[in-house]
N, C-alpha and C positions, 0 to 999 in steps of 0.2 A: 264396488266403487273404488276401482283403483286409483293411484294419483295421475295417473299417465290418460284416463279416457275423459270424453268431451264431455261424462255426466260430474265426476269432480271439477274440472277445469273451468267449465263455462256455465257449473248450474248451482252447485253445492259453495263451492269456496269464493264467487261471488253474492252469493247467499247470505253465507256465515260475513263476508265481509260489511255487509250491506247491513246486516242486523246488528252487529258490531258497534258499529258507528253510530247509531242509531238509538242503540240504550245505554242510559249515563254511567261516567265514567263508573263510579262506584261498583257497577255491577257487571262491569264489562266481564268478570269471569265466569260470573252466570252462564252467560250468552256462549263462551268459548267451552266451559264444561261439558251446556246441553249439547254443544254441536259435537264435542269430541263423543259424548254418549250414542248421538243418534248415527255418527259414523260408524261406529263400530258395531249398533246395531245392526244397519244396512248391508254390513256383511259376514257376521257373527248372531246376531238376532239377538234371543232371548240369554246367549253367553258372557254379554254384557253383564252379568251380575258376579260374573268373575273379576272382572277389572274392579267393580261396585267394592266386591267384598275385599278385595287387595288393599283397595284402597282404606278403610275403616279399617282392616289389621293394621296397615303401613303407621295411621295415624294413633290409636290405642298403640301399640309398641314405644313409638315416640314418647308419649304424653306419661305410660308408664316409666319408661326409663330416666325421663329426666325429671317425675316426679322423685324416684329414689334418688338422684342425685341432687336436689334441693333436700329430702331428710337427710344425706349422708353430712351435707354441707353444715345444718342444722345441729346434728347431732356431733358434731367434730368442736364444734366450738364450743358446746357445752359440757364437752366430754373434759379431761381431765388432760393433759399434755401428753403420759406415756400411755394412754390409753388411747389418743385419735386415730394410730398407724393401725392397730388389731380394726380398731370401727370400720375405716376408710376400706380394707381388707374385705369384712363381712358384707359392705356394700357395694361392693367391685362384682363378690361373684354372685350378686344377689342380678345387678348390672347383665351379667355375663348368661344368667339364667335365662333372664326375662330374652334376650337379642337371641339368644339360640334356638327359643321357644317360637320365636316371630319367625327367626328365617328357617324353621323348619313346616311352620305348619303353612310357609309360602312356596318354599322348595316341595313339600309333598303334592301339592295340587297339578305343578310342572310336571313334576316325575312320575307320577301315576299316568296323567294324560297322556304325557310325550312318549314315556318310555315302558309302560307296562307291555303293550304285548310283542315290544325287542325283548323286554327280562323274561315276558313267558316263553318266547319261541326258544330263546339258547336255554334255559332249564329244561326244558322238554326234550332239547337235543340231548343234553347232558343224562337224565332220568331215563330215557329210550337206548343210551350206550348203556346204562348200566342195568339194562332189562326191568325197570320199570314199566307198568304201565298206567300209575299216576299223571297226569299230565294237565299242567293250568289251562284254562281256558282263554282263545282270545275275544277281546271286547269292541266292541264299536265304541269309539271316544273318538268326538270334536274338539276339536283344540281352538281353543278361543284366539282370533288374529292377535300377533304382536306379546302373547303371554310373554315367552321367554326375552324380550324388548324391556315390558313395563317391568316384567320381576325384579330384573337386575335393578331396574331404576329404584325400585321401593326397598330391595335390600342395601341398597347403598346409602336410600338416607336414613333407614335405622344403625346404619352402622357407624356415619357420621354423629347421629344423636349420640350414641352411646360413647365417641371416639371427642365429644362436647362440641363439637362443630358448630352443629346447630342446637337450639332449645325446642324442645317438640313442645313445650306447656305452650309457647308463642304463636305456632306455627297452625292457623286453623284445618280444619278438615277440609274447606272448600280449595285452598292453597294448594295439599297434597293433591285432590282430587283431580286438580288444572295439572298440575308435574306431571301424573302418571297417566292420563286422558286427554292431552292437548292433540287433537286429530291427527294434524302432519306426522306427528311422529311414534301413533301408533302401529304403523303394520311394519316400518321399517326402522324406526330410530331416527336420528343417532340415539344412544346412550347417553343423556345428559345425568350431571350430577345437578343436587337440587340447588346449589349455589350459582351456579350457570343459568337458572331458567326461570326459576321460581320465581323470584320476585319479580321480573320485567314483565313475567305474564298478568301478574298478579296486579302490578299497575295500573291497567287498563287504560293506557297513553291512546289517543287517538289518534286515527289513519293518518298519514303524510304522503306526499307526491312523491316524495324520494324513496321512501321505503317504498311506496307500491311497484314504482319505476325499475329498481334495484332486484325487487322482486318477482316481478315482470319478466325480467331479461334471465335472471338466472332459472326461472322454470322452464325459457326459449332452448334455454340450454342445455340442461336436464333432457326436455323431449327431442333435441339435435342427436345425441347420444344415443337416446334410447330407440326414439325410432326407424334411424336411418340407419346404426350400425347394428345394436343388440339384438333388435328382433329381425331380422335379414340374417345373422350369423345363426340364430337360431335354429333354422330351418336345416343350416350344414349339419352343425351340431347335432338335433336329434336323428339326422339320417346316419351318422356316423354311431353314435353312441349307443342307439336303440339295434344297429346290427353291427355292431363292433366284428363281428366273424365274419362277414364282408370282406374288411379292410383288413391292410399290414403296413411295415412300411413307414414312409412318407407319407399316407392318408393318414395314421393316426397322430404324427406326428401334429401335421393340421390341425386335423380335430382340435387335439390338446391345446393350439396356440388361438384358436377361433373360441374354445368356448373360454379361456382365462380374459381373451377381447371381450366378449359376449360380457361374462360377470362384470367384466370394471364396467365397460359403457352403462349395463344397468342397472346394477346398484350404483355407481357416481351420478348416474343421470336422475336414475328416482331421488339419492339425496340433495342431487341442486334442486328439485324440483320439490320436495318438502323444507328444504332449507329458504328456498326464496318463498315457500311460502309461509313460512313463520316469519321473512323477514317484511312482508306484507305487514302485520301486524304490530312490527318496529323490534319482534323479538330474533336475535341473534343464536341462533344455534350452533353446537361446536360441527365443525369441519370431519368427515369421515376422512377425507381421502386427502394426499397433497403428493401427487406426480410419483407414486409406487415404483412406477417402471423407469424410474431416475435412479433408484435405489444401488446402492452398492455392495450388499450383502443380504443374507436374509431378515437380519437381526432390523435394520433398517426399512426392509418393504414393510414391517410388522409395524412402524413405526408412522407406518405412510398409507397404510393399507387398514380399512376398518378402524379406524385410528380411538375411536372412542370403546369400543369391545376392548382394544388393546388396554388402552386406561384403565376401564373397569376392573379389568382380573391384575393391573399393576398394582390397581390403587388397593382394592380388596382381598384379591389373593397371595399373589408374591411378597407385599412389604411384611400383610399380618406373619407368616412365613418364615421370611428372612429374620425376623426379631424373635421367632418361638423359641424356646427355650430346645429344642431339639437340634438346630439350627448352633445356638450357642453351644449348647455343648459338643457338637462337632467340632466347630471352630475351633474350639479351647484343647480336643481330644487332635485333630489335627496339626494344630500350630505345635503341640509338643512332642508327637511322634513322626508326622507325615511331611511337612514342608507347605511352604506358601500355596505352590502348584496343586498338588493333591487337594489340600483344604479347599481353595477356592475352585476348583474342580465340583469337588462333593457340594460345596453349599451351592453352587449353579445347579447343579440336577435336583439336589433338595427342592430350591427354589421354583425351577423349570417345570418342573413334572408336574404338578396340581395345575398348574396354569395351562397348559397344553393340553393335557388329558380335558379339563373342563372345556376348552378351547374346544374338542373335538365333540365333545358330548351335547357341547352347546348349542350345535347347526343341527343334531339331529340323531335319531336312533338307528344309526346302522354302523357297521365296522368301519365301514370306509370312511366314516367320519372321525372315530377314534382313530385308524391308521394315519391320517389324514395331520391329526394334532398330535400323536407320536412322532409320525416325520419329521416334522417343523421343530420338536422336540430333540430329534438328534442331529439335526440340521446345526441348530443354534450351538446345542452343546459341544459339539464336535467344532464348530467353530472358534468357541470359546478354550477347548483345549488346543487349537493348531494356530494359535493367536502369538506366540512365542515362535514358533516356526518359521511362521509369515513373517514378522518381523525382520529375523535374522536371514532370510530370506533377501528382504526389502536391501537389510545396509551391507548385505555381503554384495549382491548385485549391483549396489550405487541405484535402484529405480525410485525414479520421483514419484511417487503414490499423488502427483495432483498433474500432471503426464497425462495428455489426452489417450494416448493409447494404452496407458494403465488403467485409466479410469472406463472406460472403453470395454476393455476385459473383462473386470469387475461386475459391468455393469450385465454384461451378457451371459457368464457364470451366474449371478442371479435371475436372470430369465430360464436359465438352462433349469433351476431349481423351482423357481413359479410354476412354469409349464408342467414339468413332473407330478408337482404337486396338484394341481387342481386337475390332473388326467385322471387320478385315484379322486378325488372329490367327486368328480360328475360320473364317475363310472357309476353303471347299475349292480353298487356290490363289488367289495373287494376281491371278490374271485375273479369278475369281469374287468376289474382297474390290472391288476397282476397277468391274466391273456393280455389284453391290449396293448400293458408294458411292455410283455415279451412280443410280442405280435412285431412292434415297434421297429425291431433290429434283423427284421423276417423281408428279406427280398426289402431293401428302402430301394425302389426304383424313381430316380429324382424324376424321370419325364414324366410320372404322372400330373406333374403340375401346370404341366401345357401341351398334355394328349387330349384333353375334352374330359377326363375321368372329373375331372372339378364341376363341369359342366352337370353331370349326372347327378348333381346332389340336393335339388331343387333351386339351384341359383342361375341364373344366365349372368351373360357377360357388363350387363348396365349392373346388378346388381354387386356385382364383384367390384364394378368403378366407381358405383357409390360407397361403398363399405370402404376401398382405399384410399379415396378424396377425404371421407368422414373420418378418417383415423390420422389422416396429415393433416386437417386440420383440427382435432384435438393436441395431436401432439407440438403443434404449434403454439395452440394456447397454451400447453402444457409449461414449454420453456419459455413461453414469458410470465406465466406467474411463479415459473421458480426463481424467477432474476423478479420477482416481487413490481413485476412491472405493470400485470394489466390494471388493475384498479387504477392507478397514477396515470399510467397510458391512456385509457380509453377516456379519465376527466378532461387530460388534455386535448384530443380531438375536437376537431369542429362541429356542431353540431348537424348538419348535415350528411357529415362522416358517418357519426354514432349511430344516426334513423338509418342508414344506407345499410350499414353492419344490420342492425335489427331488422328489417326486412327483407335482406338475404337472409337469417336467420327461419325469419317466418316462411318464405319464399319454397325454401332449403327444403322442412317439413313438410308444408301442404305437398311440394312436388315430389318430392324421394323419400317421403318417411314413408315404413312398411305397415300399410293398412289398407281397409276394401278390397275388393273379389281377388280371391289367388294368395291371400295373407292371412295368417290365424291372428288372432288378438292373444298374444302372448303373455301370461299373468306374468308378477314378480317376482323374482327368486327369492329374495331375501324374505317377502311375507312368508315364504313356505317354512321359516325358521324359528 
């Protein structure tokens, strides 16, 4: 029951809505629990007791740690003055115990599932060079939809609780239970923190015209994206990628710019489409995406791109990091021997590297996804040392860095980096990303692009004019809600306008979206993660 087919759209989520409204406010998260339970049922089954059991650690972790934190409290003030710092001390890493203990025995259910038989296969490789013939076994293991989604979620508000944010004694079990099981945004996210979502769900406000309306349109939108462009480029995409030794050239080049299209249209489009539908409900989700391909370096599409994953590992990984004591003692061992440049050099990669590395491991167990978050790792870094270059660069030239045709440049060096990156992303296997790269600069004969070879790829020429219509006008929308205009815009429109837009919309899909005979039903990408 994906979010994109007509058994979510028109049978389940007016279901859950209908039921919603229905039972009193008080219990309204009853009603949204069971449904977040039985969706994940429907496509996960009996694995459901995964999310079940996340959830009862999430809340025990909580409820221990900041029970110790009400005895630290306790015992500080009846402690003696030079005695409350050593207490406060012996409760920190009592604190520190208990959080390590929660996000480990959360983390090992992830890692076993996701990653056991990538760590058996490269040991096996390793033990068979070294003439063993020990070798682990592989396992059959389901992975429960959305794990690595809700884990992040439930690690971050144990790490809130312990960081005092929140008080887990307050917070009941059915609360956690809505945060990390609310349907829309299990198979895909976003990544909310529990301060973002919790309580408005918790509320149980009922329905309104304007949020259904609101919500309404941005799923029109959501399925605009996903079915007229994402799943039509698809079809290019796997004929390219699944025989990559076919093509060289200008074909892979393609490839590479059709499936980075492909990605944003469907993950943006699945998220307006779990976003409008929590905003059905009156709840406000944070924003994955805000016009990527505006961006002006990599450091920035990071910024614009998966934008709540970015949060997570800033808020979690980088800052805990940046403060470690390891961190500071660099600082301290560079500012006296090494210079401002080197230091802040070194604390960047300090910092960088656990975030990217995870970043890579995060989408999945294969090389090409560590290579993948390595990239983006030297990408950044490397940016961050030719930052001083650039500059003097900028005021020896006299160039106005807000110059359309600076900005321009910019913008297209960061595509030249996009595209790169996500050709190793979707390769089958960094050995297959590494041919296709070199493959790349093998005979680029530009007339393949209007000798018919495009034609060959399971697309005709209607479909190529809707995938270019459907991309002008995203990128359309694109620049007026970067000039913060459509929301404003489209209030001010006539009403007649507004239904005309929405029915093109509607129109749009029934007529050109990619489905029935000659079309596969294309899963998720992002569920696969």
């Amino acid at each position: 029951m994906a979010y994109h087919t007509s058994i979510y759209l028109f049978l389940f989520l007016p279901a859950v809505l209908l039921a919603y409204q229905l039972t009193p406010e008080k219990v309204r998260w009853v009603t949204l629990v069971l449904s977040g339970y039985i969706f994940f049922w429907s496509i996960s089954g009996k694995l459901v007791l995964y999310l079940i059991g996340t959830t009862l650690v999430t809340h025990y972790i909580g409820v221990w740690i900041s029970s110790v934190k009400l005895e630290c409290k306790i015992a500080v003030s009846e402690a003696p003055g030079e005695e409350r710092n050593q207490i406060k001390k012996q409760y920190k890493r009592r604190e520190k115990m208990i959080l390590a203990g929660g996000i480990i025995l959360l983390l090992s259910a992830l890692l076993y599932l996701k990653y056991y038989n990538f760590f058996a296969q490269n040991v096996n490789r390793v033990l068979e060079t070294a003439g063993s013939e020990f070798a682990l076994q592989a396992k059959v293991l389901i992975l429960p939809i959305g794990i690595s989604f809700y884990t992040l979620q439930a690690i971050g508000y144990m790490v809130d609780v312990y960081w005092g944010k929140i008080n887990g004694l307050e917070q009941p079990p059915g609360k956690i239970a809505l945060f990390l099981g609310f349907f829309p945004q299990i198979m895909e996210g976003p990544i909310s923190m529990y301060s973002q979502t919790a309580d408005r769900l918790w509320e149980g406000n009922p329905l309104k015209g304007e949020n259904l309306s609101k919500g309404s349109v941005r799923i029109l939108w959501g399925l605009f994206k996903k079915m007229i462009i994402a799943d039509r480029l698809f079809i290019l995409v796997q004929a390219v990628f699944e025989h990559y030794e076919n093509y060289h050239g200008v074909m892979i080049a393609v490839a590479a710019v059709a499936y980075t299209v492909q990605l944003y249209m469907e993950f943006s489009g699945c998220m307006d489409i779990i976003i409008g539908s929590g905003r059905m409900f009156g709840v406000v989700l944070p924003e994955n995406f805000c016009q990527p391909f505006a961006s002006r370096n990599a450091a920035e599409f990071w910024r614009r791109w998966h934008i709540t994953l970015g949060v997570w590992f800033k808020t979690y990984i980088f800052y805990p990091v940046s403060v470690s004591v390891l961190v500071k003692k660099w600082n301290k061992f560079g500012k006296a021997h090494l210079g401002k440049y080197i230091t802040k050099l070194g604390v960047s990669a300090f910092c960088l590297f656990p975030v990217w590395l995870c970043n890579g491991l995060w989408h999945g167990a294969k090389w090409s996804y560590i290579f993948y978050g390595m990239y983006y790792f030297t990408i950044l870094l490397a940016g961050i040392a030719l930052e001083p270059v650039r500059m003097k660069t900028v005021r020896l030239l006299h160039l106005n860095e807000q110059a359309f045709y600076y900005r321009t440049m910019q913008i297209m060096k960061t595509w030249v980096i996009i595209f790169t990156g996500e050709l190793f992303f979707r390769a089958n296997g960094l050995r297959a990303g590494v041919r296709m790269f070199r493959s790349m600069f093998q005979n680029f004969e530009v007339q393949r692009l209007w000798d018919g070879t495009l034609l060959n790829l399971g697309l005709d020429k209607a479909d190529y004019m809707a995938i270019l219509i459907g991309c002008i006008v995203v990128a359309v929308v694109g620049i007026i809600k970067e000039k913060n205009l459509l929301e404003e815009g489209m209030g001010k429109l006539h009403l007649p306008v507004r239904w005309a837009i929405y029915y093109a919309l509607i129109l749009a899909i029934i007529i050109f979206g990619a489905y029935g005979i000659g079309y596969q039903q294309v899963d998720m990408i992002y569920a696969g993660f």
